[in-house]
Short mmCIF file of the C-alpha atoms (twelve columns), coordinates in Angstrom:
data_MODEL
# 
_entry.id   MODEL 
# 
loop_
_atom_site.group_PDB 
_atom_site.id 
_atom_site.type_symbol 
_atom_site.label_atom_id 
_atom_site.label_alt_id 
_atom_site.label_comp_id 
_atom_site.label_asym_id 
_atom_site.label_seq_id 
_atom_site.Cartn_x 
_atom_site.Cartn_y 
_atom_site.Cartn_z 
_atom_site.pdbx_PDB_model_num 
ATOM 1   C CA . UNK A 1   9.311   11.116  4.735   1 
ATOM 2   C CA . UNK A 2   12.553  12.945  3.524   1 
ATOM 3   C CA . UNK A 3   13.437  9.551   1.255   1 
ATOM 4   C CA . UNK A 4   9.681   9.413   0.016   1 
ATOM 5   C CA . UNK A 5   9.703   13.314  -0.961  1 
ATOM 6   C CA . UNK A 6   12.851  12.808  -2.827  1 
ATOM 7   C CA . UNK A 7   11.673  10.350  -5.182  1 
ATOM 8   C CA . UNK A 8   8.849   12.181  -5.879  1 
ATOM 9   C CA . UNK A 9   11.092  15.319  -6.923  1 
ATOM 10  C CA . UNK A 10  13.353  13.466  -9.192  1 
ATOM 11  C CA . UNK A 11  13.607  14.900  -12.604 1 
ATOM 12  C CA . UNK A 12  13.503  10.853  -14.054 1 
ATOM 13  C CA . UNK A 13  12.773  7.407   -13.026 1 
ATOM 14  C CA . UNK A 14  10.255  6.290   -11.235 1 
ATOM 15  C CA . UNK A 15  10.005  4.118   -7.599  1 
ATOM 16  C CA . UNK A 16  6.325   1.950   -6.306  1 
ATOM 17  C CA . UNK A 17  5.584   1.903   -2.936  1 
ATOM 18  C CA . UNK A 18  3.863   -0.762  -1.429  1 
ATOM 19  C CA . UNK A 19  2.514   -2.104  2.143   1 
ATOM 20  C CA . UNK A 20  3.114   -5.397  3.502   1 
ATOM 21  C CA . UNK A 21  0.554   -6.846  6.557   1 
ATOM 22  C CA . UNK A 22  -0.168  -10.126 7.226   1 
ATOM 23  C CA . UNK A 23  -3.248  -10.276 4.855   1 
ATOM 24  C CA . UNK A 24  -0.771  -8.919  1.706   1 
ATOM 25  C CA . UNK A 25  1.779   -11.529 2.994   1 
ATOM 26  C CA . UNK A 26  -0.822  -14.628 3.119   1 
ATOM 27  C CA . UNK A 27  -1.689  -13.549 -0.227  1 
ATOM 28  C CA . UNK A 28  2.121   -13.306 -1.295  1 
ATOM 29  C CA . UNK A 29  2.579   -17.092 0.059   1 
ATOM 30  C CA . UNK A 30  0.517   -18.359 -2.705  1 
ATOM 31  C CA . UNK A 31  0.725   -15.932 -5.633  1 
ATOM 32  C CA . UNK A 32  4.422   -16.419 -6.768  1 
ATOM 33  C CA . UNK A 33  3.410   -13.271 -9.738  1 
ATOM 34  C CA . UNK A 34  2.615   -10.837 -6.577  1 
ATOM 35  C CA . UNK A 35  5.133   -12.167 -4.396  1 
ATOM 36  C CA . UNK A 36  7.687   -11.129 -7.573  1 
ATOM 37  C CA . UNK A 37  6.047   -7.624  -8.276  1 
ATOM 38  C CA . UNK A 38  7.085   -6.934  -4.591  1 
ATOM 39  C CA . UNK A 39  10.220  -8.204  -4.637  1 
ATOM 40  C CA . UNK A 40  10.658  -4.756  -7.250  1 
ATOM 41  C CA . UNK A 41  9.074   -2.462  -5.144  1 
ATOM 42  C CA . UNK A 42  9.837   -0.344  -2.388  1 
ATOM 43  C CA . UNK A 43  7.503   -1.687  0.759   1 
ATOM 44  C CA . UNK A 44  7.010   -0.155  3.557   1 
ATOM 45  C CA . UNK A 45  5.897   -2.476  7.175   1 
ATOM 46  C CA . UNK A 46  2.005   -2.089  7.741   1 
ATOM 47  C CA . UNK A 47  0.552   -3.369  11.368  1 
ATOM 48  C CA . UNK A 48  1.298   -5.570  14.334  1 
ATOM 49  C CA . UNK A 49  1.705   -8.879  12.013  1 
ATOM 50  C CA . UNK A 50  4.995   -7.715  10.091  1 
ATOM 51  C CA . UNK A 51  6.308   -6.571  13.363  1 
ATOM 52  C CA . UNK A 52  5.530   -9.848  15.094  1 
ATOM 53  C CA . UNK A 53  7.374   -11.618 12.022  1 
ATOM 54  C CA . UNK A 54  10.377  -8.408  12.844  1 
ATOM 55  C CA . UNK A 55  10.593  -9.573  16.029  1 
ATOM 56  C CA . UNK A 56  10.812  -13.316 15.849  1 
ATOM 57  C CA . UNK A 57  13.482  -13.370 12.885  1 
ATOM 58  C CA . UNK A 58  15.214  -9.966  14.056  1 
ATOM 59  C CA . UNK A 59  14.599  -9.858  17.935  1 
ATOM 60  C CA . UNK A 60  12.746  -5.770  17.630  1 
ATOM 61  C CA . UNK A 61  9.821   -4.344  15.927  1 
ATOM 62  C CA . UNK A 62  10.089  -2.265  13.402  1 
ATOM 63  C CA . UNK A 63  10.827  1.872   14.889  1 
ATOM 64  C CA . UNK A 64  7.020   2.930   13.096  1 
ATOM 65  C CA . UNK A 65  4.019   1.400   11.406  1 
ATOM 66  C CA . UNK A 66  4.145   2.953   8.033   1 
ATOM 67  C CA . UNK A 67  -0.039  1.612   6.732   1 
ATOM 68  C CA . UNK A 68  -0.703  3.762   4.064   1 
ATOM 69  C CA . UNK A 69  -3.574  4.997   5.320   1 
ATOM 70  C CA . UNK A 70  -1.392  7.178   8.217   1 
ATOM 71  C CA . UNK A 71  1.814   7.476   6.154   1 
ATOM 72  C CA . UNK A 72  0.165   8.808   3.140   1 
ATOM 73  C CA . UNK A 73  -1.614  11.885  4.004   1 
ATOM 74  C CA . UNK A 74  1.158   12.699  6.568   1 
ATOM 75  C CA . UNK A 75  3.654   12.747  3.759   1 
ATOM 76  C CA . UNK A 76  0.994   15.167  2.167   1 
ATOM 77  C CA . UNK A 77  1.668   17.391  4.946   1 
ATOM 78  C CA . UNK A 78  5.541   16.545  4.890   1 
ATOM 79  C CA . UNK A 79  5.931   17.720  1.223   1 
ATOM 80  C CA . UNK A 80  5.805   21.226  1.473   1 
ATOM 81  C CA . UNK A 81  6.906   22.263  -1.883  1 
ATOM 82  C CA . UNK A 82  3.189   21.574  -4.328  1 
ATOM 83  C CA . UNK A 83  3.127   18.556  -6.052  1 
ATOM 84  C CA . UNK A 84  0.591   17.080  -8.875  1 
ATOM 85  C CA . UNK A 85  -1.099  13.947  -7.498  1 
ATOM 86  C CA . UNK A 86  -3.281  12.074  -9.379  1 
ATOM 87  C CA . UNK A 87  -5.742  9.069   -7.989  1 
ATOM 88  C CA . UNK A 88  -7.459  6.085   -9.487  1 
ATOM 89  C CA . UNK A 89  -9.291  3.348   -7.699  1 
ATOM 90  C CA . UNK A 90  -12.339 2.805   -5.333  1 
ATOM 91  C CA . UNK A 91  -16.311 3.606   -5.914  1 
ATOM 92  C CA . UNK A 92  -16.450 7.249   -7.882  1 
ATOM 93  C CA . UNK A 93  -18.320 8.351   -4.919  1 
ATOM 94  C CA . UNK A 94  -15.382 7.313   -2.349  1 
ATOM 95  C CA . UNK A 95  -13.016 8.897   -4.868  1 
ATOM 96  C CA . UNK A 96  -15.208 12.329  -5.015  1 
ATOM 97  C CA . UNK A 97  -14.794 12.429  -1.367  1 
ATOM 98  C CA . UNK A 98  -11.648 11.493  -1.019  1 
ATOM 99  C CA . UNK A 99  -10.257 14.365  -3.164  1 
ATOM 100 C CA . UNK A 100 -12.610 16.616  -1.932  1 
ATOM 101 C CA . UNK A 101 -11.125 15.593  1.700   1 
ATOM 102 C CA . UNK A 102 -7.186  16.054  0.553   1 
ATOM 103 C CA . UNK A 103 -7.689  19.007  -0.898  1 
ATOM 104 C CA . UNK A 104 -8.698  20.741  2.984   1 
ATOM 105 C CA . UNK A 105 -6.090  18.474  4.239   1 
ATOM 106 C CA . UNK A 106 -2.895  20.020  2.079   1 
ATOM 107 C CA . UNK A 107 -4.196  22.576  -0.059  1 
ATOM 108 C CA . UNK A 108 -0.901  23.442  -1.419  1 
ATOM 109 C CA . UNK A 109 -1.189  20.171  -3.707  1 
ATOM 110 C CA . UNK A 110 -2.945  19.860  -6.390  1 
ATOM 111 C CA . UNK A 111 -5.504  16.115  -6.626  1 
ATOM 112 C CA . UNK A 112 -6.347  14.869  -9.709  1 
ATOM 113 C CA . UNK A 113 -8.889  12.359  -9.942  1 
ATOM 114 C CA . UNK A 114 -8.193  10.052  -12.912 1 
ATOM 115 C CA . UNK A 115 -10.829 7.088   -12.768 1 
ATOM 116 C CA . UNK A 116 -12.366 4.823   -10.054 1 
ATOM 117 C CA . UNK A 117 -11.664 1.481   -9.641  1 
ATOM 118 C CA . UNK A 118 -14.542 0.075   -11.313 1 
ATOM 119 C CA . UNK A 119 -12.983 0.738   -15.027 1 
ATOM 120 C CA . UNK A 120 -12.716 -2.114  -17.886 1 
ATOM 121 C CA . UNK A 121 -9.366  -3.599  -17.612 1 
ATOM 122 C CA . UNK A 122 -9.323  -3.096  -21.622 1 
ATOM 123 C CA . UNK A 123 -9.364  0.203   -21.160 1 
ATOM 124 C CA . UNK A 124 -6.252  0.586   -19.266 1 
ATOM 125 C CA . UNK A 125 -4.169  1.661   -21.841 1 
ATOM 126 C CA . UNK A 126 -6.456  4.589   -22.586 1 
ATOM 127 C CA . UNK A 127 -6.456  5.624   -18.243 1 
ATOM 128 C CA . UNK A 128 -2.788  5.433   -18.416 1 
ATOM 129 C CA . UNK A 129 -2.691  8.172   -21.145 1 
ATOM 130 C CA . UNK A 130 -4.838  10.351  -19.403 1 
ATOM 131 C CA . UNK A 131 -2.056  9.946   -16.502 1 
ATOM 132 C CA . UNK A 132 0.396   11.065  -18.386 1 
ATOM 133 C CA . UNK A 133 -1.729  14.056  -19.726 1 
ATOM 134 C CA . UNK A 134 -2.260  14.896  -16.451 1 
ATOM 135 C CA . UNK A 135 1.798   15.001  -15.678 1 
ATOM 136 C CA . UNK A 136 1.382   14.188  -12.116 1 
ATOM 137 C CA . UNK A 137 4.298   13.801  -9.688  1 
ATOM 138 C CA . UNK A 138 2.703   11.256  -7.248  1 
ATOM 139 C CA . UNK A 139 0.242   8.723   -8.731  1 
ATOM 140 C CA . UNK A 140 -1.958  6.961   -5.828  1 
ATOM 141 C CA . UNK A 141 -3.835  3.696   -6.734  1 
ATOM 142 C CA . UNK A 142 -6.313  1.957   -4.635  1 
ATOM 143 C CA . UNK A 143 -7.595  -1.211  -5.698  1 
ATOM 144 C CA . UNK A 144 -7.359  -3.783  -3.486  1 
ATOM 145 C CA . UNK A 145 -3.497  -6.079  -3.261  1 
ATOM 146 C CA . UNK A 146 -2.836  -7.759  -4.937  1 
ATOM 147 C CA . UNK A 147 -4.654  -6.465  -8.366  1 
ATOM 148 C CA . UNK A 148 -3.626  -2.956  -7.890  1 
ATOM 149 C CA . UNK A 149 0.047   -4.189  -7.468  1 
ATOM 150 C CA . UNK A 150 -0.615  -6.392  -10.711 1 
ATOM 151 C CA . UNK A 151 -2.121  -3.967  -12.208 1 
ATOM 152 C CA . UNK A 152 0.075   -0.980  -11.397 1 
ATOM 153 C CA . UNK A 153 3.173   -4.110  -12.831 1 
ATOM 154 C CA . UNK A 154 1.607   -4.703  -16.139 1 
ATOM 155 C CA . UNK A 155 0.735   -0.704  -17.137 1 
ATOM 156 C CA . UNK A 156 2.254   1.815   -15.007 1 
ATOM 157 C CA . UNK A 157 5.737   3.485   -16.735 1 
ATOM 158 C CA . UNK A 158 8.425   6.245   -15.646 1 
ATOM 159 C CA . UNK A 159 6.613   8.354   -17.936 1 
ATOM 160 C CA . UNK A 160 3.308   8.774   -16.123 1 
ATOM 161 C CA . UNK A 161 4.849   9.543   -12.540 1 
ATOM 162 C CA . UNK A 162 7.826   9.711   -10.429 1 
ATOM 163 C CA . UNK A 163 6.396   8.163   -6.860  1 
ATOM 164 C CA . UNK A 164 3.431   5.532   -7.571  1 
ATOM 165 C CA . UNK A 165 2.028   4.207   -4.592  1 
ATOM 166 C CA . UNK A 166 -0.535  1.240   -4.321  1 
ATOM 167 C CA . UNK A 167 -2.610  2.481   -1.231  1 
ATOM 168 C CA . UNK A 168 -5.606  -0.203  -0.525  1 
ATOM 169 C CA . UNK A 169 -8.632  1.208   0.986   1 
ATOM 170 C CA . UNK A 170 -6.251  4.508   1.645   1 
ATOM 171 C CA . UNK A 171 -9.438  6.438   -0.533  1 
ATOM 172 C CA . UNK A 172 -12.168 4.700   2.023   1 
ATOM 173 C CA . UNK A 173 -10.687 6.339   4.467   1 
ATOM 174 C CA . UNK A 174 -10.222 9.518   3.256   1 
ATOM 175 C CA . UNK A 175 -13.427 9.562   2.206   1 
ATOM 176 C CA . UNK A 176 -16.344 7.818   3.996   1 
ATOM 177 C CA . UNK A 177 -14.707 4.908   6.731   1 
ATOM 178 C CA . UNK A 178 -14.556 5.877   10.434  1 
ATOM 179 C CA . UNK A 179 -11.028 5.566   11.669  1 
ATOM 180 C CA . UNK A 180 -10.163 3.531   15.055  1 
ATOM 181 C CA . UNK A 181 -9.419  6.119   18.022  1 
ATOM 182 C CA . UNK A 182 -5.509  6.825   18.305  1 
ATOM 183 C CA . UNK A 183 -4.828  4.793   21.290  1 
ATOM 184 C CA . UNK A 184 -6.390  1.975   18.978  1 
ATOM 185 C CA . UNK A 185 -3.933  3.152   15.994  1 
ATOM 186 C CA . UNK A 186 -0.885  3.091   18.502  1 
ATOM 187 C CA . UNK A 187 -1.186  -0.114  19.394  1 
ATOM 188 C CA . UNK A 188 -1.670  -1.457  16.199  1 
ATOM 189 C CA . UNK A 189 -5.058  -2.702  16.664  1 
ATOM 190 C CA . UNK A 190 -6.864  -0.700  13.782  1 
ATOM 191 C CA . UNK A 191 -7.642  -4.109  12.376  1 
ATOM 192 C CA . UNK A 192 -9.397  -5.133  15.017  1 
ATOM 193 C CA . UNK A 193 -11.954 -1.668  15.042  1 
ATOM 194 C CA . UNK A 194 -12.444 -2.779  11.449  1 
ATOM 195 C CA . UNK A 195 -13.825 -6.423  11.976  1 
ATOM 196 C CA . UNK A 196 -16.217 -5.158  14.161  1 
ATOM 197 C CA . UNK A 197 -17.583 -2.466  12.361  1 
ATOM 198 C CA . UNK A 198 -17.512 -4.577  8.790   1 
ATOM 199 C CA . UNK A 199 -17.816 -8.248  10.612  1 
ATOM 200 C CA . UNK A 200 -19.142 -10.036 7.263   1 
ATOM 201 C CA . UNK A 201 -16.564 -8.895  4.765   1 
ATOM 202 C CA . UNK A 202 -13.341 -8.721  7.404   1 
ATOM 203 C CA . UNK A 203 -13.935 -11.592 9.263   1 
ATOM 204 C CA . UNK A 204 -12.165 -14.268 7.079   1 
ATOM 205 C CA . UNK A 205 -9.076  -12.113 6.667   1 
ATOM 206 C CA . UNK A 206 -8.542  -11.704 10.738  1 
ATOM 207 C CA . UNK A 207 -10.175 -14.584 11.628  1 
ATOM 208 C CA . UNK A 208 -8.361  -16.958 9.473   1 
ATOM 209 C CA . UNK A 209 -5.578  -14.982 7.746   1 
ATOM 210 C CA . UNK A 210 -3.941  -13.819 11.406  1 
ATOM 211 C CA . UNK A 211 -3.658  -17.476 12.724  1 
ATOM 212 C CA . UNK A 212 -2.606  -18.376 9.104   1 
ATOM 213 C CA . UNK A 213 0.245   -15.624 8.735   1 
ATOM 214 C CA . UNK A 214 1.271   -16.782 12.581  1 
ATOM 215 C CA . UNK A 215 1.698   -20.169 11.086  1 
ATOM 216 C CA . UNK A 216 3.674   -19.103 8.143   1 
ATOM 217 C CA . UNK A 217 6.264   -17.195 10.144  1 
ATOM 218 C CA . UNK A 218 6.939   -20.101 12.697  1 
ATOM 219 C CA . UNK A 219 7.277   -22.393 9.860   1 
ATOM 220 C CA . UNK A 220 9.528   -20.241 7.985   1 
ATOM 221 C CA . UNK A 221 11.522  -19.698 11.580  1 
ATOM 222 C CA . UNK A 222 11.457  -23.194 12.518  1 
ATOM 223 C CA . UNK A 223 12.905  -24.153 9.035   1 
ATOM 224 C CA . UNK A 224 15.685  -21.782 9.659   1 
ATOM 225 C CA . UNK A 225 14.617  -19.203 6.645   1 
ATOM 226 C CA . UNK A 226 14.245  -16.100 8.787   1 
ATOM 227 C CA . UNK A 227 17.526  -14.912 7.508   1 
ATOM 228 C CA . UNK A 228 18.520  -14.692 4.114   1 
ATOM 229 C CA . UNK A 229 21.832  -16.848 2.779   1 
ATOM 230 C CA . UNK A 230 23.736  -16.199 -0.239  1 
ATOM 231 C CA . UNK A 231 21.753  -19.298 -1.684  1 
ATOM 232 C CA . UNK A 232 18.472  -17.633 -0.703  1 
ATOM 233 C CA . UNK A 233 19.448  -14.370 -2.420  1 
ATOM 234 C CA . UNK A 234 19.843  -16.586 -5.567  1 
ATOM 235 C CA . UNK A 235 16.658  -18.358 -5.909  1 
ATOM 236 C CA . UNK A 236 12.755  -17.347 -5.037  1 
ATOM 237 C CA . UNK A 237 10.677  -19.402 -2.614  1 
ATOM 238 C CA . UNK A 238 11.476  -18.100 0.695   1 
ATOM 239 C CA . UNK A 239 9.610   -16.209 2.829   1 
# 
């Protein structure tokens, strides 16, 4: 929390901050442009997958899932000193509610909703302007990995924010998606509350995309690429 306020108070530069779960790293195994637009952020572990993959190649689990959609609002709450946060990305109703919902949640901030997620890619150019009109600190974007990453690559500068963060469905939840129970949340099963309540659209990513990710990470172990070499450090391809 202390490293993440920090680089939102710097007076230049600018840091992304992503999350990595085992859906974002199935993706990564087969989109070499995403798996590179990581490789230049900061990203931060999300769910029981990434600490199954800690585990095997490190022997421990990572000290704290960091999913945006916990980590997010309670750096909110962390960052006590106001900040200007500005938001683009999901339905406009979602992103209505999802300010609406911030603003009772740290008051002391002040949200800025930019666009939802539904804009002409054309018109990116003209979004990013109204950013930097907007002079926010934080700038949240939730469209879905990898396009917001892509997305956030190709048009995002220092000069529109200091912190920019690529939260997913961060907005749904602020806004209109029940979250699991805590006891769910601590053991890392939120994904698992979400297939059943949305079945039809979740069901190939857990379904298939948890064996799949299990399978990457016992090939990658078995092939003796769990740590990195100086060769490795030198050349892309391993996971």
């Amino acid at each position: 929390m202390a490293f993440t306020d920090e680089l939102a108070s710097m007076p230049i530069g600018q840091t992304v901050i992503s999350f990595l779960n085992a859906n974002n790293a199935n993706l990564m195994m087969t989109d070499p442009e995403y798996r590179a637009i990581l490789g230049r952020h900061v990203v931060l572990p999300d769910g029981h997958g990434v600490d199954l993959a800690s585990r095997l190649f490190h022997g421990r689990m990572f000290p704290a899932n960091l999913n945006g959609t916990d980590f997010v609002p309670a750096l909110m709450t962390y960052m006590t000193k106001p900040k200007r946060i500005a938001l683009i990305g999901a339905s406009p109703s979602v992103l209505a509610k999802a300010v609406e919902n911030f603003r009772k949640h740290a008051p002391w901030h002040e949200f800025i909703p930019i666009v939802d997620g539904y804009f002409d890619m054309a018109e990116s150019d003209e979004i990013m302007a109204r950013v930097r009109a907007a002079r926010p600190d934080i700038l949240l974007v939730a469209m879905g990995s990898p396009k917001q990453e892509k997305w956030i690559d190709r048009y995002v500068g220092p000069g529109h924010a200091r912190l920019v963060m690529s939260v997913g469905a961060l907005f749904d939840f602020m806004g209109e998606v029940p979250r699991a129970s805590a006891t769910v949340r601590r053991l890392r099963l939120e994904w698992l509350h979400r297939l059943v309540h949305e079945p039809g659209r979740l069901w190939r990513r857990y379904i298939i995309g948890n064996p799949l990710f299990v399978y990457y990470i016992l090939r990658h172990k078995l092939l003796g690429r769990g740590k990195k070499t100086r060769t490795d450090t030198r050349r892309a391809g391993s996971f």
